[in-house]
DRENLUMLO-542082 format. One record per residue: y negated, x negated, z negated of N, C-alpha, C in turn. Coordinates in steps of 0.02 Angstrom, whole numbers, plus 50000, padded with zeros to 5 digits. Last residue first. Example, Ala and Ser with C-alpha at 12.3 -4.5 7.8 and 13.67 -1.06 7.14 Angstrom:
BEGIN
501124935849646500534931649643499984935549606502844934049610502254938549610501654934049610
This chain:
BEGIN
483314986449983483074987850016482444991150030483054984449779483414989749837482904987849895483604967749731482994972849751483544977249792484864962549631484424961549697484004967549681485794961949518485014956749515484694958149568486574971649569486074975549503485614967549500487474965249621486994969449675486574970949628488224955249510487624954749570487294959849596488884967349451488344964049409487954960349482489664972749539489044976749527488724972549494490504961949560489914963349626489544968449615490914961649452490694957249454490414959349524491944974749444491024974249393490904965749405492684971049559492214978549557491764975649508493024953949555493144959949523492664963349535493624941549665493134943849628493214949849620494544938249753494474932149704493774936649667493424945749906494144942049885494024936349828492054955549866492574949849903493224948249868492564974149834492314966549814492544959949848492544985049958492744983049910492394975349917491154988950036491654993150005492044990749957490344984350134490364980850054490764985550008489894985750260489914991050228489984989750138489234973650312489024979950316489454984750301490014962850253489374965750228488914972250231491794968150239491284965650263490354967250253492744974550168492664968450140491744966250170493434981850250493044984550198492434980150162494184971150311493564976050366493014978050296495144966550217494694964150238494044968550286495974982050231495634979250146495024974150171496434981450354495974987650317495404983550255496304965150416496704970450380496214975950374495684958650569495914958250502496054966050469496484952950716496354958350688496134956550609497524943250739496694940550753496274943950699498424950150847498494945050786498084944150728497584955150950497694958350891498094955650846496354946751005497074946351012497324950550960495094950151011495364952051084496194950351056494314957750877494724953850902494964952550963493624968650819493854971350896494094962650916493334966450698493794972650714494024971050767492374956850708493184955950695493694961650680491434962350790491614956550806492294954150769490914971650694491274973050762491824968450782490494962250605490924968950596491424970750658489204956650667490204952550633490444958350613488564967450720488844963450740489544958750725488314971950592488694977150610488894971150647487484960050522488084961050499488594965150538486444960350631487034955350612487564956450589486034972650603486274973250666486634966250640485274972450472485894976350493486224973450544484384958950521484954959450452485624964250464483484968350600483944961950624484614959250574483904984250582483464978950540483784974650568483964993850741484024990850685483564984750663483474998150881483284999550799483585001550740484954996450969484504998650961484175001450880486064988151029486044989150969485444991450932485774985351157486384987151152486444990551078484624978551135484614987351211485384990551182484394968951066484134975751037484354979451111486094962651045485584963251083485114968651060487554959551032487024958050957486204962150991488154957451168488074962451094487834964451056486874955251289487194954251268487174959151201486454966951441486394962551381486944959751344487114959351607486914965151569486574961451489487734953351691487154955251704487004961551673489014943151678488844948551704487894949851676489384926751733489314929651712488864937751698490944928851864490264925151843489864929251778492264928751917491844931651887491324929051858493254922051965492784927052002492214929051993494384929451862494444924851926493954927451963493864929751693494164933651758493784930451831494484918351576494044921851605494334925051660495644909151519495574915751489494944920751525495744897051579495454899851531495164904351503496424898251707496734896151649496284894051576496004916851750495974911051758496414905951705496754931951783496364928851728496414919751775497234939551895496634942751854496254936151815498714937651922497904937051966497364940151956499334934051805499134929951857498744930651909499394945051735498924941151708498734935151772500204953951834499334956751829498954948651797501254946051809500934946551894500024948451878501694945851669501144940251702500944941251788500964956251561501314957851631501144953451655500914944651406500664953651458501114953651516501004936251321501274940951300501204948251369500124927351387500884924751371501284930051367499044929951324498944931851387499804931351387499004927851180499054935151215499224936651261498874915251206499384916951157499434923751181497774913451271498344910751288498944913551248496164925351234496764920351202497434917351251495114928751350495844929651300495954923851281493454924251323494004923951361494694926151316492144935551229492424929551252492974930251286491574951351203491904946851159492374937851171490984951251325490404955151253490764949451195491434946851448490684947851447490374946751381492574954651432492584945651385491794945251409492544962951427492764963551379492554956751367492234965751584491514968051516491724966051459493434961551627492754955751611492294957551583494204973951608494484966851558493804961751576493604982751696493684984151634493884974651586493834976551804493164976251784493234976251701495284977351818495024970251822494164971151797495364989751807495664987251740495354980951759494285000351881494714997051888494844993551831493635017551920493735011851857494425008051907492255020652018492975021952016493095017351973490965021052085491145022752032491745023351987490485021452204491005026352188490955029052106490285006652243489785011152260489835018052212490484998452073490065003552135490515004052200491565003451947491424999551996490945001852059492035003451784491805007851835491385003651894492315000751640492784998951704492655002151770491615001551536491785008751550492375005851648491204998151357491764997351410491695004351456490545004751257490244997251279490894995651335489245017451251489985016451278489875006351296487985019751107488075014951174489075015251198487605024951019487545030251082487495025451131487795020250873487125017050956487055022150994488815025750805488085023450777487475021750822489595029650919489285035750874488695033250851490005017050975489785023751031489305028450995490235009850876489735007750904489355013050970491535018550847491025017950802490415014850830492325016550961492015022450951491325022750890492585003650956492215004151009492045010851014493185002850830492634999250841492465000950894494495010450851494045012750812493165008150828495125002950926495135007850951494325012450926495334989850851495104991950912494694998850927496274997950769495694994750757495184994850814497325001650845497025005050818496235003950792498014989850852497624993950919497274996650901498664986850733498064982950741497744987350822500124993850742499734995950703498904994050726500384986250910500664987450852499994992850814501034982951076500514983951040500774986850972501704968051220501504972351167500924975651109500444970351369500724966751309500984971851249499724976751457500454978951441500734974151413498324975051483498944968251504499484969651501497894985051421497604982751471498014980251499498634982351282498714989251309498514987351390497704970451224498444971351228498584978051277496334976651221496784971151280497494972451282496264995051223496334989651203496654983251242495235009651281496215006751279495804996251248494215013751311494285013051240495035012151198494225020451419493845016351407493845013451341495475027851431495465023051458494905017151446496305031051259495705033451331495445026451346498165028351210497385027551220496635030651282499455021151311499035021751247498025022451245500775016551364500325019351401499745022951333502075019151297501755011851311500995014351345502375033551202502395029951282502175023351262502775033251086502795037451122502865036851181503985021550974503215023351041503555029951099504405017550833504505022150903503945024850918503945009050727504395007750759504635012950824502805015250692502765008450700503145007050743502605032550806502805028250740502665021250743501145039350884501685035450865502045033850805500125052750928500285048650899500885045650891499685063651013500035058951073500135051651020499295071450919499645072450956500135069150999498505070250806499025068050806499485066350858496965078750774497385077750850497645071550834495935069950661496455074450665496795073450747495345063950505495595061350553495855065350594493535070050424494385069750439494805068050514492165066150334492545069650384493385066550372490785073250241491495069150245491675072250335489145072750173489655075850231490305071350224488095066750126488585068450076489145071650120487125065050199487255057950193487985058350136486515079350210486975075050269487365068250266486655089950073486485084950121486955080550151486115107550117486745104050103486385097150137485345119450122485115114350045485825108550060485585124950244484855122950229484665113950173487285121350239486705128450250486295124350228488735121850376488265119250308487635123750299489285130250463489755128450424489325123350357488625132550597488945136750544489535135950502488335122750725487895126350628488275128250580489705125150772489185121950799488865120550716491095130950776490565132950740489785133050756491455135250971491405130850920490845134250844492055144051068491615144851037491475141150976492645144151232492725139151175492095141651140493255154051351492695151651312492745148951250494555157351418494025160151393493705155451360495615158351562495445154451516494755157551492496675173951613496295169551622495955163751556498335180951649497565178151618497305173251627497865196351778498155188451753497845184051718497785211251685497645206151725498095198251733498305217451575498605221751635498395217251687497545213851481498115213151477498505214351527496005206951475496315212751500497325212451513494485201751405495245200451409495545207051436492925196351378493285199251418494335196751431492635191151207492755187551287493135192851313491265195951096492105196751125492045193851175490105187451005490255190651050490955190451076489805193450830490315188250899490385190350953489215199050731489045199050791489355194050835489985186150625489225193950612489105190650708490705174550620490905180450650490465186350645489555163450583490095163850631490255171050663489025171750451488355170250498489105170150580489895175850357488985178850364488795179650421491065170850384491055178350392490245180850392490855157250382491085158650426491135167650438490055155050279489635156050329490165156850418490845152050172490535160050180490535159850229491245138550156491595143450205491545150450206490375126650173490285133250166490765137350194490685114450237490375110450179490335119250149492075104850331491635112550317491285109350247492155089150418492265095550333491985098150359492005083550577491615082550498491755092850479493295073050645492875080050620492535080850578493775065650774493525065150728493105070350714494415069050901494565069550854494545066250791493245067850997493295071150975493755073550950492815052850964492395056350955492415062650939494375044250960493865046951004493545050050970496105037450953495445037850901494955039950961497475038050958496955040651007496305042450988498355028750904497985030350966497975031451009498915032150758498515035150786498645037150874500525027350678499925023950727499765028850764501265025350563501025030550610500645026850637502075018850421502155017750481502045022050523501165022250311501585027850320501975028450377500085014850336500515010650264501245017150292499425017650424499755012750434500275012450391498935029050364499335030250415499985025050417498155023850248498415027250240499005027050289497085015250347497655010650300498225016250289496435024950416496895023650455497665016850420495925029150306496365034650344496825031350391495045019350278495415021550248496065026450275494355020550410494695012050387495225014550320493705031550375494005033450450494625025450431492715028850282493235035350279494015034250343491965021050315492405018350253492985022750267491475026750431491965021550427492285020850395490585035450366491265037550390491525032850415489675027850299489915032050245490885032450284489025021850412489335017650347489865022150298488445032650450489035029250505489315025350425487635035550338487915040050349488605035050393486795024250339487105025950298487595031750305486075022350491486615018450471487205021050394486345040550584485975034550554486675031750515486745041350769487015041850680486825036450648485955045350904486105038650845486205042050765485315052850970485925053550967486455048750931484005052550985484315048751036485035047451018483915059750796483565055250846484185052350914485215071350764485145064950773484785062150812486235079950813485775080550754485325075850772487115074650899486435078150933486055077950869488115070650829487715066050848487075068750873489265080550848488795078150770488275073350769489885082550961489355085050964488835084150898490905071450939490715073951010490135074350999491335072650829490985069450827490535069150879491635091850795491925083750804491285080250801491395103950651491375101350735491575093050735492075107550532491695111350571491285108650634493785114150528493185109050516492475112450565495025124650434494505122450484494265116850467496735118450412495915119450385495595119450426497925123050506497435119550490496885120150441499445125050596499035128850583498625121250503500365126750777500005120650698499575124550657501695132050858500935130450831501095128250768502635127750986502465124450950501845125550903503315138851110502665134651096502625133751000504365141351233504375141351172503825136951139503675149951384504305143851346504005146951288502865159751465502785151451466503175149851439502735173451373503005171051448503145165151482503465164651203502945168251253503185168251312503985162351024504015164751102503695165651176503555151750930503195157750947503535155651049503795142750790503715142450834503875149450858502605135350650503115139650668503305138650756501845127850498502075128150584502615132150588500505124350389501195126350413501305128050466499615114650365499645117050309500345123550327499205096350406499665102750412499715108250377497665088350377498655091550350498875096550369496695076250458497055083050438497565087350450496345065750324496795066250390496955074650385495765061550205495475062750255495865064550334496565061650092496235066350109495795066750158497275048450117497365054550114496925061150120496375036050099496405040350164496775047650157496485037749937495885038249962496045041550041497925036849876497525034149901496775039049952498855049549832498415048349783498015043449837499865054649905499265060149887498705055549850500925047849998500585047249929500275051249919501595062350111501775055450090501095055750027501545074550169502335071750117502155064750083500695071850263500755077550198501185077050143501545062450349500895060050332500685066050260502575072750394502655066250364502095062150321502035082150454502515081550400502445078750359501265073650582500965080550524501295080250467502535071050629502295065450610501565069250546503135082950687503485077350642503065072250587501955085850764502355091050697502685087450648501935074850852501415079550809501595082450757502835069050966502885068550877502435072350832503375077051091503005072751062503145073050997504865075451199504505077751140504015073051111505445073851341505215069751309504625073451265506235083651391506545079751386506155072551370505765098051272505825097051357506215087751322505425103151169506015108951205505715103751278503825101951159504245101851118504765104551184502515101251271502875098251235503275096251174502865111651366503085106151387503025101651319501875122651300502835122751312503125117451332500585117351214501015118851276501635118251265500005125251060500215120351085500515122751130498785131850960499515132250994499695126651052498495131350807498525125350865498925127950908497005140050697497775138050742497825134750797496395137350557496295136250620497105134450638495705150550437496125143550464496055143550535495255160050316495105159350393495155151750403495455172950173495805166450219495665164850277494245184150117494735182050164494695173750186494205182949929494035185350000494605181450039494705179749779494145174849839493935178149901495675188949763494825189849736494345186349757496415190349893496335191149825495765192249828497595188650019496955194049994497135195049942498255182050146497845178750076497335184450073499105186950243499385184250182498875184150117498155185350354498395190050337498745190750261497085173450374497545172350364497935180150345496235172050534496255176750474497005176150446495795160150658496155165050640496315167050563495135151650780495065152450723495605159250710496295140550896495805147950869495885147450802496625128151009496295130250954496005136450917497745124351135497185128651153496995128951063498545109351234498445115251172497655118951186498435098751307499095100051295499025106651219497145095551312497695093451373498195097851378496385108151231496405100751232496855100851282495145117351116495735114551180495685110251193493945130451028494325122751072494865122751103494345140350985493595136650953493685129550982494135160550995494685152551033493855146751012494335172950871493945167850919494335161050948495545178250788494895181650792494425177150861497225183150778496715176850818496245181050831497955179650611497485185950672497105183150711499595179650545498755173050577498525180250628500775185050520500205182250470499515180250476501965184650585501735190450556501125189050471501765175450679502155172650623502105180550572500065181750741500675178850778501185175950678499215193250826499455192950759500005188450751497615196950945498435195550917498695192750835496575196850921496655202250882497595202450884496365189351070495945189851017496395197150992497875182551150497365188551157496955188351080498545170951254498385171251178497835176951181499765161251335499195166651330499105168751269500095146651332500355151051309499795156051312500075131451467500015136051398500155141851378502005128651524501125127151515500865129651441503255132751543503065125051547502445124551542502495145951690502905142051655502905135051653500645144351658501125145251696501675143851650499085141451620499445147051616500025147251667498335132251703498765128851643499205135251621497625136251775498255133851804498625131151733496305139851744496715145551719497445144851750495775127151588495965129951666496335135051685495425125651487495955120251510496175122751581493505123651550493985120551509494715119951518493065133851635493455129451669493905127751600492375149751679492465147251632493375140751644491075159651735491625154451743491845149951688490055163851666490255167751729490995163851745489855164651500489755160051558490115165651605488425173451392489065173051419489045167851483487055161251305487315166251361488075167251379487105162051128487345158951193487415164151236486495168751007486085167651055486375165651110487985168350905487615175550943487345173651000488055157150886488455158650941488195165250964486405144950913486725149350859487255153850919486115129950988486135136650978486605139350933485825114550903486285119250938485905126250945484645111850862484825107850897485335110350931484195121350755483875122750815484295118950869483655109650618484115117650630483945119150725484095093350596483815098350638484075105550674484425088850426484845089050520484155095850540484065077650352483885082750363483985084950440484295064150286484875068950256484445078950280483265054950340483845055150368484475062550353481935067550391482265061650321482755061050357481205065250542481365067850498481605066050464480755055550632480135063550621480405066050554481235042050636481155048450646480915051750609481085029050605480755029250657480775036350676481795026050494481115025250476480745027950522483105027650538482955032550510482155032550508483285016950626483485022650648483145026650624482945006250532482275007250566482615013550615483415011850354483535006250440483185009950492483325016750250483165009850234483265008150311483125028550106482865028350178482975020750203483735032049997484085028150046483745027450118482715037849949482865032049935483325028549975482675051549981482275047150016482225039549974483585056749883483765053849970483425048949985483925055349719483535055449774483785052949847485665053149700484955051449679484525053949729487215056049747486605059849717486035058549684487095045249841486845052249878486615056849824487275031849823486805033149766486555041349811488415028549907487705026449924487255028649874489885033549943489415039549931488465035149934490535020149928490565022149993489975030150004489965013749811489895010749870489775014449916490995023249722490015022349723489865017949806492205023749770491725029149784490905028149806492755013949792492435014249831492115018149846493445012549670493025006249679492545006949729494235022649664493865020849620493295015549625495255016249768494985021749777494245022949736496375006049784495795004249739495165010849763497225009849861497445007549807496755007649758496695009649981496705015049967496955014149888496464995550014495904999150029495975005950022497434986949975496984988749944496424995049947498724999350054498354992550063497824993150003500604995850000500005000050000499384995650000
């Protein structure tokens, strides 16, 4: 078990920031200094409210070809599925599933009504000849410690069944809500930059979750923006404000169906007095996750945010993950994509571009790595020092750079810099641990190495606050 969930206690104060003292004390990086507003004050207005959205005339998301046999499963608002869940609204989708909020039927006490989130999932993947692990691996991760810190940030299963339909036999999940991904948690947000204390907050969270996993041999990736979720912080406001006046989606049973409209919380899930620098989030979409020891596929990850090892078809372990995470966290805190393998005129990604922005930002591979990949690809891609054959150097900024790493304190941006810089390793050997990442200045989660929690509070208590 890694330190970094072992020592939970150690990382509250650190990882919360003095949130319940005054805010405007943590005012401290030129993100925040430079907007209109406190950092812990999201801008009401930035979404629309679901009443105000216009109906769409078309509606693409998973498409209305995904309705076939072996596909998705039709799903009618006011259906009733396990003789328990009432699908009130559809609140997402994904490749391989569709998301609704739904009324727990079962739970009527004195708290009011139960409102969870259901997963139904495509027929292709359970009952075919290569099953994914989601359910299994859901299980497993719920079953396991309760007590480290990532635990509670991954989100648990809370029960599954499986459900007949015209399409096959479909697989649902059922959930705590949340109340939107990361996708869209950024609009709050001057130029779409998550200020520093807050990104600081959900790293700790996200480095924990992923020690948790690790320690539970699982490997994520598919770390992205949008399965990362930030908590409900109100779950009135799902019957006040969410469902008061919803608008219905045209459904007709006697038609062929069609795909309907994703109605996300957006707002509706914190209220006025809730602050932002106190939000949590949670790890979730499992889906296309692994064990240590059994891979789903070899094929891992979104493409812009696949890892060397993965690039080269070298082997890959627990440490991808890392990766994985650093080039989303510099996406959320900057609103910078720092890989995108996209080539003119077109635009079209190639893996040879993709691997020289890599060493553009983080230097030539390693030999030791390269050793390890597909040597036809490594042989006519890389040179015998690890650069790409050809390649000169590119014409952009560099890492540390203010375009790339926009208003910060030169101080911050250093440290995020070595942050990055040894998360995202090019050899995942290289990688350092959960416990070490924590370790690092910009976040200071746990105490250096060879030194005790009240000996790095007795230092930070001689400095000045920022």
């Amino acid at each position: 078990m890694g330190e970094a969930n072992q020592q939970a206690q150690h990382m509250e104060a650190p990882e919360v920031m003095g949130c319940s003292s005054n805010p405007s004390n943590l005012v401290s990086d030129d993100d925040i200094k430079h907007s209109e507003k406190a950092p812990n004050s999201l801008e009401k207005g930035a979404n629309p409210a679901p009443g105000n959205q216009e109906p769409r005339q078309r509606v693409i998301e998973e498409g209305d070809d995904a309705y076939r046999p072996g596909g998705f499963h039709p799903v009618y608002i006011g259906d009733i599925y396990n003789n328990r869940y009432k699908i009130l609204n559809k609140i997402g989708y994904g490749c391989y599933s569709t998301v609704w909020v739904v009324e727990d039927l079962q739970h009527r006490d004195n708290d009011g009504r139960k409102y969870l989130a259901l997963k139904v999932l495509s027929a292709i993947c359970y009952h075919s000849k290569h099953n994914i692990f989601e359910r299994e691996i859901l299980k497993h991760l719920r079953a396991g410690d309760s007590k480290p810190l990532g635990y509670d940030h991954v989100c648990h299963l809370l029960d599954d069944f499986e459900h007949e339909g015209p399409n096959g036999t479909h697989v649902c999940l059922v959930f705590e809500l949340y109340g939107e991904s990361m996708t869209s948690f950024g609009a709050w947000f001057r130029e779409s930059m998550i200020p520093t204390d807050i990104m600081r907050r959900f790293t700790i969270q996200l480095l924990c979750v992923l020690d948790f996993a690790h320690d539970h041999g699982v490997i994520h990736t598919d770390i992205q923006p949008s399965n990362i979720f930030v908590k409900f912080r109100d779950y009135s406001l799902i019957e006040s404000k969410y469902l008061k006046d919803l608008p219905l989606p045209h459904q007709d049973r006697n038609e062929k169906y069609t795909a309907i409209p994703s109605l996300p919380f957006q707002q509706c899930y914190f209220t006025e007095a809730d602050d932002v620098l106190t939000f949590d989030i949670a790890l979730g979409d499992w889906g296309v996750a692994s064990w240590t020891d059994k891979h789903l596929t070899e094929i891992i990850q979104p493409v812009g945010l696949r890892a060397p090892e993965v690039l080269i078809k070298a082997p890959w372990d627990a440490k991808t993950d890392f990766w994985n995470l650093g080039a989303v966290i510099l996406e959320l805190y900057r609103a910078i994509r720092m890989f995108s393998g996209r080539v003119p005129p077109d635009g079209h990604y190639e893996v040879r571009k993709h691997l020289a922005e890599i060493v553009d930002f983080l230097g030539p591979f390693p030999q030791a790595l390269l050793d390890k990949g597909d040597q036809k690809l490594v042989q006519e891609i890389f040179d015998e020092k690890g650069r790409i054959k050809g390649e000169g150097p590119m014409d952009r900024p560099k890492l540390d750079s203010e375009v790339v790493m926009p208003r910060l304190h030169e101080e911050t941006r250093a440290e995020f810099t070595s942050f990055l810089r040894a998360m995202m390793k090019i050899d995942p050997a290289e990688r350092p641990s959960a416990d070490d990442l924590l370790r690092f200045p910009w976040l200071s989660a746990l105490p250096p190495k060879g030194q005790s929690p009240s000996e790095t509070e007795s230092n930070e208590g001689e400095g000045t606050a920022e």
